[in-house]
NUSE-398272 format. One line per 2 residues: their letters; for each residue x, y negated, z of N, C-alpha, C. Coordinates in pm, whole numbers, plus 32768, in hexadecimal, padded with zeros to 4 digits. Example, Ala and Ser with C-alpha at 12.3 -4.5 7.8 and 13.67 -1.06 7.14 Angstrom:
% residues 2
as	8527/8239/830C/84CE/81C2/830C/8528/814A/830C ~ 8505/80E1/82C4/8557/806A/82CA/850A/7FFD/8313
% end
This chain:
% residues 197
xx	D019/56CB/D9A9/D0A1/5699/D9AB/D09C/5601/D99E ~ D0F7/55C2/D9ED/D0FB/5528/D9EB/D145/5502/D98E
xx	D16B/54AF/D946/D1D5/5467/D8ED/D211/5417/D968 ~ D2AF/5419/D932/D31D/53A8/D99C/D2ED/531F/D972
xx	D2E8/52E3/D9C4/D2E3/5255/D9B3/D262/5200/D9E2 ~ D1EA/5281/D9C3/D165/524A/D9D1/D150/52A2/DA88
xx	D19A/52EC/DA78/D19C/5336/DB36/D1F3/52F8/DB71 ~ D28B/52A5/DB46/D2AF/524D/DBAB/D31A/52AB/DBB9
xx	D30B/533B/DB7B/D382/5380/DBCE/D41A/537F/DB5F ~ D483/53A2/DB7A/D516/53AE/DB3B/D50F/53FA/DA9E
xx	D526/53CA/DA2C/D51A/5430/D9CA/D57C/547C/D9D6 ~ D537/54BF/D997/D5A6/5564/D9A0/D5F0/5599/D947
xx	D653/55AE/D923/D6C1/55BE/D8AF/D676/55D3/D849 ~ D67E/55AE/D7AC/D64F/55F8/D745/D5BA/559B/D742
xx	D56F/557F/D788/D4E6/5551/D794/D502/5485/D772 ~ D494/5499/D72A/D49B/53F7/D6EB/D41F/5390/D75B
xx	D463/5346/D789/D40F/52F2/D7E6/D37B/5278/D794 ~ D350/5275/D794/D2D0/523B/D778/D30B/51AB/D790
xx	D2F2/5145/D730/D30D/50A8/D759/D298/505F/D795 ~ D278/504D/D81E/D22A/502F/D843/D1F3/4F84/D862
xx	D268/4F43/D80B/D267/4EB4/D801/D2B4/4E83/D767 ~ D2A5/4E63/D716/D300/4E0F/D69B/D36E/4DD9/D709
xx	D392/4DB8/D76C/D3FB/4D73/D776/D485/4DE4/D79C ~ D438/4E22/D7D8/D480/4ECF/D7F0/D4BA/4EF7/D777
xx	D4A1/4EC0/D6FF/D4CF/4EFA/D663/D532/4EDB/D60E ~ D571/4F16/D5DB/D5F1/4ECC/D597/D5E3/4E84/D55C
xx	D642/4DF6/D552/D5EC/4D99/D519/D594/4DC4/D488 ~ D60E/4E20/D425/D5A2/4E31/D3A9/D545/4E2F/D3B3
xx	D4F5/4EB4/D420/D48D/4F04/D43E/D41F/4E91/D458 ~ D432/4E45/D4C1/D3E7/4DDB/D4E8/D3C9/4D7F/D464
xx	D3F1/4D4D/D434/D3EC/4D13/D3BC/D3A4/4D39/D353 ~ D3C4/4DB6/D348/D393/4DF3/D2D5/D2F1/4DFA/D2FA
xx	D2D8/4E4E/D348/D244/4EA3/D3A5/D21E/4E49/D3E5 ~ D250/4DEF/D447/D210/4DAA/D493/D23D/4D12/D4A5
xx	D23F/4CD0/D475/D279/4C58/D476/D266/4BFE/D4EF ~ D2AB/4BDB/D53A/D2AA/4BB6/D5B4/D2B3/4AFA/D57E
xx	D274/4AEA/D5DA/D255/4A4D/D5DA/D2E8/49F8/D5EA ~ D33D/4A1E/D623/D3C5/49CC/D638/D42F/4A0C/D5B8
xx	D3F1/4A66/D56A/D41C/4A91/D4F3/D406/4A14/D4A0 ~ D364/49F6/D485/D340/49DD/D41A/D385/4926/D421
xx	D39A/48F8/D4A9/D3E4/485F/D4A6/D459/4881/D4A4 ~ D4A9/48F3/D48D/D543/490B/D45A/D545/48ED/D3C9
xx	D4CE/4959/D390/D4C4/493A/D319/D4BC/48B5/D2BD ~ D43B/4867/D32A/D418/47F1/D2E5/D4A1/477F/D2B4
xx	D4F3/4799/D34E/D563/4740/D325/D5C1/4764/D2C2 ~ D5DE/47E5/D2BE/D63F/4818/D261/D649/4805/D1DA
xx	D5A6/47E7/D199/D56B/4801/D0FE/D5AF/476F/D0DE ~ D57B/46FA/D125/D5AE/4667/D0D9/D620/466D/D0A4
xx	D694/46C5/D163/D726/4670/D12D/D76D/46EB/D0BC ~ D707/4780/D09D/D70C/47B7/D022/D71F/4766/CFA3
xx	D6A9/4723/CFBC/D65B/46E7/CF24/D6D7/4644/CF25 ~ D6E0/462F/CF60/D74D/45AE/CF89/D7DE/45C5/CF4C
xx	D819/4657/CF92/D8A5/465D/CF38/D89A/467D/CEAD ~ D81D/46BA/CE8B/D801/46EC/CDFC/D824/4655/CD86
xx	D7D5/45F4/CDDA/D7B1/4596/CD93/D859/4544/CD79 ~ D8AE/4540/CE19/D923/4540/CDEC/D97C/4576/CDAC
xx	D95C/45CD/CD9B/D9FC/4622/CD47/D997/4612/CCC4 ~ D953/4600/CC96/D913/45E2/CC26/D958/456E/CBE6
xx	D949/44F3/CC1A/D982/44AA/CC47/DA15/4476/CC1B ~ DA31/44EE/CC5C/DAE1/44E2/CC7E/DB17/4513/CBAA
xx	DA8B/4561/CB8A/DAE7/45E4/CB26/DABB/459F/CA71 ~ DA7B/44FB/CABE/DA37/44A0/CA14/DAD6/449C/C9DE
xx	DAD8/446A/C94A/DB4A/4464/C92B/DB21/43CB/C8EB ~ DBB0/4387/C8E2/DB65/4319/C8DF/DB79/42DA/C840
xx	DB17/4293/C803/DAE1/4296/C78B/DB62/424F/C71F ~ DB73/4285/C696/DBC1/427D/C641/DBA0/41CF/C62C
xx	DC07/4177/C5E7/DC1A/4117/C617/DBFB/40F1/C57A ~ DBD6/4073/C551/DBAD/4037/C4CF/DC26/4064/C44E
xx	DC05/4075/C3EC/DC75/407E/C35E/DC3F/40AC/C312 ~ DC7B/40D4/C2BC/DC6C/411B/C256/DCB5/41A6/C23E
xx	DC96/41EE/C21C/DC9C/427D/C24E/DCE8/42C6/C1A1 ~ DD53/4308/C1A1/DD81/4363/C131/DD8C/43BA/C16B
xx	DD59/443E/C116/DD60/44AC/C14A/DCC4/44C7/C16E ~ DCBC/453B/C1B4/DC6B/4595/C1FF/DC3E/4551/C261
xx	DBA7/457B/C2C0/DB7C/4505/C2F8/DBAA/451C/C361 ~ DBB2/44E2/C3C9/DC16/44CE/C454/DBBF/4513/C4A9
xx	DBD7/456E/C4FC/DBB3/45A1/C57C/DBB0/456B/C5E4 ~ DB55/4514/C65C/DB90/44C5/C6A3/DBB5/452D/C736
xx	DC24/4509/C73C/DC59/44FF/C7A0/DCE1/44C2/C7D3 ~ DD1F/4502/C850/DD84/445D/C8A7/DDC6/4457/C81C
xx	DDF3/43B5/C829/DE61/4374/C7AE/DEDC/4353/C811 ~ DF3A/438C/C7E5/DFC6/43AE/C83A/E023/432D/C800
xx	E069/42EE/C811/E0B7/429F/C7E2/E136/42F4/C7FB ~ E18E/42F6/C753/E1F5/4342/C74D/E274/433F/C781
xx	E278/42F7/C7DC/E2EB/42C8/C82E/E2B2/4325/C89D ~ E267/4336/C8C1/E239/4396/C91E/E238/4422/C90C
xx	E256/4424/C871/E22A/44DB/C829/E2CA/44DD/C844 ~ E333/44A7/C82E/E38F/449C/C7FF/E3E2/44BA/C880
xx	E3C9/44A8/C8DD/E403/44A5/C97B/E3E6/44F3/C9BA ~ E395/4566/C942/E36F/45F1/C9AF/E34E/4663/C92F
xx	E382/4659/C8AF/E346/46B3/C835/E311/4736/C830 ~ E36F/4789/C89D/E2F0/47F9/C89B/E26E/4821/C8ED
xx	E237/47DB/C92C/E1A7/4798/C955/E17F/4793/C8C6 ~ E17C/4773/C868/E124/473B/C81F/E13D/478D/C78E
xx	E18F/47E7/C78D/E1A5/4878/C70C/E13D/48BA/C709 ~ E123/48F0/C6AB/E0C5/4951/C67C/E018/4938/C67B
xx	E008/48A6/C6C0/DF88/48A3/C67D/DF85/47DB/C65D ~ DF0A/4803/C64A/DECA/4792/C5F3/DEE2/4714/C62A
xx	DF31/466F/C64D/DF05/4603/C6B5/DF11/45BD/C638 ~ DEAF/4535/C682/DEB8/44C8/C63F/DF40/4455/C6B5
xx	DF73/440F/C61A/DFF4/43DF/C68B/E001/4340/C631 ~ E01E/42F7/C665/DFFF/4277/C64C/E0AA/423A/C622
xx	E09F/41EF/C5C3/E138/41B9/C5C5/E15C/416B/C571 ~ E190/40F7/C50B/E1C3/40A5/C4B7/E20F/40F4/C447
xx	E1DE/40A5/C3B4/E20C/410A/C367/E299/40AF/C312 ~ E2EF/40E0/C31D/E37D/40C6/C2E0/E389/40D0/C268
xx	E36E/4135/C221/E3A7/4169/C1B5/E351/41C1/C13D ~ E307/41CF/C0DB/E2AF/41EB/C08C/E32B/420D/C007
xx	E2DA/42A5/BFDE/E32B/42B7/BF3F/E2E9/4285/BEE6 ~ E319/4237/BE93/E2FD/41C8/BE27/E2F3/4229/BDC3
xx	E300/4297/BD9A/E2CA/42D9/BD2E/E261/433A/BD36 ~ E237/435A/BD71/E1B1/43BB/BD88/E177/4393/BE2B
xx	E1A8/436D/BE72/E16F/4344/BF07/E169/43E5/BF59 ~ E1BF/442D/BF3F/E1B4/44BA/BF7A/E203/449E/BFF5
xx	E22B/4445/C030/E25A/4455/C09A/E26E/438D/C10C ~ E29F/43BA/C15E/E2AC/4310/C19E/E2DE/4345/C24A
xx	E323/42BE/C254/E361/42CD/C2EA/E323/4293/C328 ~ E322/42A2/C3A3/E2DA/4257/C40A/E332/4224/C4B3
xx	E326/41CE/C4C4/E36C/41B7/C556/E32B/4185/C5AE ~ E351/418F/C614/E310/4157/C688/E377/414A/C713
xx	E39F/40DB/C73D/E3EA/4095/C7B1/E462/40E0/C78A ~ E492/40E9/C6F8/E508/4114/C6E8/E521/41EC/C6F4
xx	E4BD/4215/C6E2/E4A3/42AE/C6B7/E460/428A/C622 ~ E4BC/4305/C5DA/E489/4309/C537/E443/4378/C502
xx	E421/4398/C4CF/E3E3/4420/C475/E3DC/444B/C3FB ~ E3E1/447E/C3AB/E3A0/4478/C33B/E30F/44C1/C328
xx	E2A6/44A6/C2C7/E21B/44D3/C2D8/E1FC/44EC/C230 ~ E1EC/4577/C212/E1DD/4599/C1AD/E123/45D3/C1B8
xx	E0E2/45ED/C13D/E05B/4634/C138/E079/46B4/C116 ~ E03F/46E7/C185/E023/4777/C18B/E005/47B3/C10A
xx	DFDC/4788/C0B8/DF9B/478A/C007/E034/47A2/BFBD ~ E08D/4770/BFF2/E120/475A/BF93/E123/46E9/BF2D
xx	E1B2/46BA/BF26/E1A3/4653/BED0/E166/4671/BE3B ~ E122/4618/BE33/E0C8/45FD/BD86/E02F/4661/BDAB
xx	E02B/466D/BE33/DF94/4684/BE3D/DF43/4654/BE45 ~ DEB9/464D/BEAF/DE40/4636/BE77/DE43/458C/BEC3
xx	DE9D/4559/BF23/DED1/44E7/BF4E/DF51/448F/BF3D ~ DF58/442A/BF0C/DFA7/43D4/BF3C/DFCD/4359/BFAF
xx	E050/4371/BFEE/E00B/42CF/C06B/E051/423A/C000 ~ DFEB/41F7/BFF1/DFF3/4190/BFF4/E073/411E/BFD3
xx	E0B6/40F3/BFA4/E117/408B/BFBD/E148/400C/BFFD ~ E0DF/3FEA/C006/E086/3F9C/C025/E06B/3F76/C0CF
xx	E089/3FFE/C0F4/E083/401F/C172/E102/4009/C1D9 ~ E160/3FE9/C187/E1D3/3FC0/C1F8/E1F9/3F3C/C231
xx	E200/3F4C/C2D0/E1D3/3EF1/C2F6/E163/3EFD/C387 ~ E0F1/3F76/C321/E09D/3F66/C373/E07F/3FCA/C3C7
xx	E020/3FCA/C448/E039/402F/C4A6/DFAC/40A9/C48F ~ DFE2/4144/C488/DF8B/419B/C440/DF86/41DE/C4D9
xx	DF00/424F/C48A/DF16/42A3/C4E5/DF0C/432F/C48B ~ DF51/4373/C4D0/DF4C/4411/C465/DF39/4423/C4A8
xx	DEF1/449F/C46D/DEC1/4539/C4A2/DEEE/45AB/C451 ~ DF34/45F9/C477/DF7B/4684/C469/DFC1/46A3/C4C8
xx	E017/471B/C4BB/E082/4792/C4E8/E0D6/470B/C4E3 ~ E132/4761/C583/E1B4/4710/C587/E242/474B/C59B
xx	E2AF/475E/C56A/E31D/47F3/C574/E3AE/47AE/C53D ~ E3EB/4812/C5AD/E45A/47B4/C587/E48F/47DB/C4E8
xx	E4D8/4783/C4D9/E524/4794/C42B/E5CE/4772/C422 ~ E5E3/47B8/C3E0/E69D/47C2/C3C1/E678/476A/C303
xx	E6B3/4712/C308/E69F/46B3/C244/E743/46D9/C21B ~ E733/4717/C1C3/E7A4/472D/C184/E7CC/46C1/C139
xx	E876/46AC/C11C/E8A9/463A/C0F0/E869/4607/C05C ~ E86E/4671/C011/E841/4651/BF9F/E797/4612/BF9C
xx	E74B/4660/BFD4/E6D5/4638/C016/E6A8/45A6/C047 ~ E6F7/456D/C094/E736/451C/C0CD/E74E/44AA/C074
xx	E79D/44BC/C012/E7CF/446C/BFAB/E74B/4469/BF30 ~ E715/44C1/BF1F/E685/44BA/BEDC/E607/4462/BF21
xx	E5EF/447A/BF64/E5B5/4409/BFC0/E5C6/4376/BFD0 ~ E63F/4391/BFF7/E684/42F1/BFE5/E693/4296/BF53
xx	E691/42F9/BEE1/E68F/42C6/BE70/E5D7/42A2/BE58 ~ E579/42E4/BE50/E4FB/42F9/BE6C/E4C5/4264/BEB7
xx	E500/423C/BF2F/E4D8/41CC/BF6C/E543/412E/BF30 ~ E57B/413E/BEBE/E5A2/40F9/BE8F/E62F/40DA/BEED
xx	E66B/410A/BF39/E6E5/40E2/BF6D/E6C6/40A3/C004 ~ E670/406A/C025/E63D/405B/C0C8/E627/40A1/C108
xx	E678/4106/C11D/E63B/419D/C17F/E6A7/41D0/C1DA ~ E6A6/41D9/C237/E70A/4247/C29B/E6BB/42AF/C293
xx	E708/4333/C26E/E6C1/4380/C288/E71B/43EF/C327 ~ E6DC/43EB/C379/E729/4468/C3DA/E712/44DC/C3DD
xx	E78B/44F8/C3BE/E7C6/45AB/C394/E77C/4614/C3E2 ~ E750/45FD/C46B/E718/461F/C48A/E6AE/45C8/C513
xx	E640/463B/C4F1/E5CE/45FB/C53A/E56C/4623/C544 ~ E4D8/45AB/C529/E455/4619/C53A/E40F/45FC/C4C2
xx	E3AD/462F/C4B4/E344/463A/C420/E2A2/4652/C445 ~ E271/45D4/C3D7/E1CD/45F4/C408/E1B1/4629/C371
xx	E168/46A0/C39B/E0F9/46C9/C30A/E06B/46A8/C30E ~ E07C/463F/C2F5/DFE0/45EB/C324/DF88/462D/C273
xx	DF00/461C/C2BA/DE88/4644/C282/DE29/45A3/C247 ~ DE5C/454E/C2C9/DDF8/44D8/C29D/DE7C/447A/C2CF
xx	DE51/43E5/C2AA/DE7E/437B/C2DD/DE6C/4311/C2CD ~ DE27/42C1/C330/DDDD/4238/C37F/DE3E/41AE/C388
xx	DE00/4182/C30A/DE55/4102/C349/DDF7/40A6/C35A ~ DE2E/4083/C3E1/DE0B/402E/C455/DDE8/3F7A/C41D
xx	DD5B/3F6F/C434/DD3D/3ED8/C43B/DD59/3E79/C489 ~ DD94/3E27/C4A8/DD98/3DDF/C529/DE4B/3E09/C54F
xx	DE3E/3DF7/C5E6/DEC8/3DEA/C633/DEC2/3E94/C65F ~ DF31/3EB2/C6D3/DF35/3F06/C6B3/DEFB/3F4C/C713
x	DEBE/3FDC/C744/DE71/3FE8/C7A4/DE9E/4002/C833
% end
């Protein structure tokens, strides 16, 4: 009995034809079993501009490095630093997890430092530690004025009047507070050496 392919003649239903050339082969097949020479310069070119986008989106995914200060709190995670005029113009993008967000600090509580406002191009916040007031941090007083960067949770917040009026007593009488708005429960916070980034 002849095999189809090697007799030249028609295969016949059901009967598997013999590959009598790698180029005759699906590409897998060829590739795999027999690697054909106009394979292997497909290949050659393909591996660089592989190894090329690798190197870009690598690249693309650095985050770029936490900026000089002095650090309260927990140590900073680096990644993007958002300026809060930007968090502020789009808030739920940026709920439920962790950013670092850059911004000028307004307002500090003069009796325990459990809390402080922050603004930026005219968006406000308030930024409490995740710890609660009289925990294992205070921010600074010292610090208003200057431009921080936190890192925590960001969500919106309803400040009740009385609340409101506690606060404002707390920052000695220099405070707006808005009734409503947003809230950072920051973990750490960076204040910034130099100008601003």
């Amino acid at each position: 009995m002849q095999l189809d392919g090697l007799s030249g003649s028609t295969p016949q239903s059901g009967h598997l034809r013999p590959i009598a050339h790698p180029r005759e082969a699906p590409f897998g097949l060829a590739c795999a079993f027999h690697p054909h020479p106009e394979n292997l310069k497909m290949r050659n070119l393909i591996v660089p501009f592989l190894a090329l986008g690798s190197l870009f989106l690598s690249a693309c995914a650095t985050t770029q490095p936490i900026p000089p200060g002095v650090v309260v709190g927990e140590e900073l995670v680096p990644q993007e630093i958002v300026a809060f005029a930007t968090v502020d113009a789009n808030p739920p993008a940026y709920f439920e997890r962790t950013v670092l967000v850059e911004a000028t600090v307004t307002a500090v509580c003069k009796s325990a430092g459990c809390w402080m406002q922050v603004e930026d191009d005219g968006h406000k916040a308030m930024v409490r530690w995740e710890t609660g007031c009289g925990g294992k941090y205070a921010f600074p007083e010292d610090a208003i004025g200057k431009r921080v960067v936190i890192q925590g949770s960001f969500y919106p917040k309803t400040i009740s009047e009385e609340d409101a009026e506690h606060l404002e007593e707390e920052a000695g009488g220099d405070l707006e507070i808005e009734r409503e708005g947003y809230e950072f429960n920051a973990s750490a916070v960076l204040l910034i050496e130099g100008e601003k980034i």
